[in-house]
N, C-alpha and C positions, 0 to 999 in steps of 0.2 A: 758800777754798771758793767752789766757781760756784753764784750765783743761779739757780735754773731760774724760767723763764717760765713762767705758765699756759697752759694750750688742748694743742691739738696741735703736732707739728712742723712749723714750713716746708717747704711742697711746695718741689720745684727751679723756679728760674723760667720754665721752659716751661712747666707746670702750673700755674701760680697763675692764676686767675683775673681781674684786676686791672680789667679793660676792661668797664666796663657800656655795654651797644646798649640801642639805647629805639626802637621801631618801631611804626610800625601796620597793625593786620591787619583781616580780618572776622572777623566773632563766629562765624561756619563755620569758617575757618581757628583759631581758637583751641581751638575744640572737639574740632575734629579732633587740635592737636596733645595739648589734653591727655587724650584717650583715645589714643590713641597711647602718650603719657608712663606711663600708668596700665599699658596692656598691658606694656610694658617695665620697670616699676619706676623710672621716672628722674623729677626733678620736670619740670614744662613746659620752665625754662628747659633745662638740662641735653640736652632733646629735641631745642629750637632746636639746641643748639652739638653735639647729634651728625651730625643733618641735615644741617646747613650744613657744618660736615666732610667730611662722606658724599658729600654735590655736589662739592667738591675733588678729593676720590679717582676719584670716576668720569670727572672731566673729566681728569685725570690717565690717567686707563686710557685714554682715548679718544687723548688724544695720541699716548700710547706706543705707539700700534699706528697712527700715521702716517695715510698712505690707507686704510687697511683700516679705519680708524676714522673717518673722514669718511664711507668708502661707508657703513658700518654705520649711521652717524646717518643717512643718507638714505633706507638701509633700512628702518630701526626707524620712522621717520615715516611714510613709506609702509605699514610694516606696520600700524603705528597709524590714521591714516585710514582705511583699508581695511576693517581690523578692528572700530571702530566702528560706521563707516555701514552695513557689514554687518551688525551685529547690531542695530542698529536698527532695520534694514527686514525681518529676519528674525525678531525678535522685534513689530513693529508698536508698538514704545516707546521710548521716549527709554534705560531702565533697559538696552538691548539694548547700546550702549556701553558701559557698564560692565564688565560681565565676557563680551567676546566669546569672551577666547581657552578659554570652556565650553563654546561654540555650535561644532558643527561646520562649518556654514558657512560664519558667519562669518570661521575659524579659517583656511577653505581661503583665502578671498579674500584676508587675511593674509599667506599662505604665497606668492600667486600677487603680489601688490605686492612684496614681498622679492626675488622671482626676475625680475620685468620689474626693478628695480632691478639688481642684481646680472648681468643679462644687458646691460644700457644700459652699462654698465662694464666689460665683457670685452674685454680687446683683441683686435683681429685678427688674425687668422691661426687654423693650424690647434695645438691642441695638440699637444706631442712624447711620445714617450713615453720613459719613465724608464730606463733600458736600469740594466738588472741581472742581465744575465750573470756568472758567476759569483762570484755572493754566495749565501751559503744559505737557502734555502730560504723559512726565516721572515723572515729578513732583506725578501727578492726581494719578497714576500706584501706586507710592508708597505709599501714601496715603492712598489708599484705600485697601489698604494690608499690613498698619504698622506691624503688629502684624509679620507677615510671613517674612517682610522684616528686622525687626529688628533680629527674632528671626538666622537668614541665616547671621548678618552680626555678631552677637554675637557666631555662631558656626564656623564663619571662624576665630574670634580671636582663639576660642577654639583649633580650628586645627594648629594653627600656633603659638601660642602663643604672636602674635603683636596685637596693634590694631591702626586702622587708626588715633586716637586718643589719644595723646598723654597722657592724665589724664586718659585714660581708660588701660594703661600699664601693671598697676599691676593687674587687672581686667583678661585680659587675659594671662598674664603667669601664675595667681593662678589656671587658668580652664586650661591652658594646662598640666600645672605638676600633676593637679588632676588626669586627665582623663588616665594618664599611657598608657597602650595598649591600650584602647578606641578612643583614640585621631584618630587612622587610620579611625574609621567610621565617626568619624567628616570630616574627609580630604578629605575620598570617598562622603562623602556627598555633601560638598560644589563643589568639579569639579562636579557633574553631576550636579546640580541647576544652575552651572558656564555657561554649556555648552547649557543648554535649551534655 
């Protein structure tokens, strides 16, 4: 006869937890994480080793998409700068930071640091155009509006957090947990391009 042990089953060893961190924080940053912990059900630690995961994965996304993902980080900081100092002088408060991308302003000046980025990075020359002669119809349509059509099916994952693509999964649940309260203008977004 087999002895059984008490407790639970051993997890597999990728799952065990074996490694204690011991670190120092501010007493802001600990609060934050455990109301953070609290919103999500998880204890403090448990919060740390999702976070800290969480940064792997998006620095992993970042990789994976090459230069596209170097401009983006260049973007996003610019759009961030922007967006702050914009809503701090548009608000006349320090709190105007915080949540620009509510300030329409703000939002635009955002939008416009993104586009001098992303135009600082365009190569030269003139664009070609996609020649789709005899492909049909919808095919041709799409084609010749990748840019527009890719960017509408990457904000429906956003809104939804699925994507019709299975490899693309993790892709769009990282951009929908991003996006927090944002995600509704994705959502408003995508039904009315739905319904044109």
């Amino acid at each position: 006869m087999v002895k059984k042990t008490p407790g639970r089953p051993s997890l597999p060893e990728k799952m065990r937890k074996s490694k204690n961190f011991t670190f120092r924080g501010t007493a802001d940053l600990h609060e934050r994480l455990r109301q953070a912990a609290a919103i999500s059900g998880r204890t403090v630690s448990d919060e740390i080793v999702e976070r800290l995961s969480g940064s792997f994965g998006a620095a992993e996304m970042i990789n994976k998409c090459g230069a596209a993902g170097a401009i983006g980080q260049v973007a996003i900081a610019a759009m961030s700068a922007a967006g702050e100092t914009a809503g701090i002088l548009s608000a006349l408060s320090p709190q105007g930071a915080i949540n620009w991308q509510d300030d329409p302003t703000a939002y635009d000046q955002a939008v416009r640091a993104a586009v001098a980025v992303l135009e600082q990075f365009r190569p030269t020359g003139a664009p070609a155009e996609i020649d789709v002669r005899g492909l049909p119809e919808s095919t041709a349509s799409a084609l010749a509006n990748i840019g527009q059509t890719l960017a509408a099916e990457i904000l429906m994952e956003a809104a939804t957090g699925e994507s019709a693509r299975s490899q693309m999964a993790w892709r769009a649940n990282t951009m929908h947990s991003g996006l927090g309260s944002l995600v509704e203008r994705a959502r408003t977004s995508t039904k009315a391009k739905r319904q044109r």
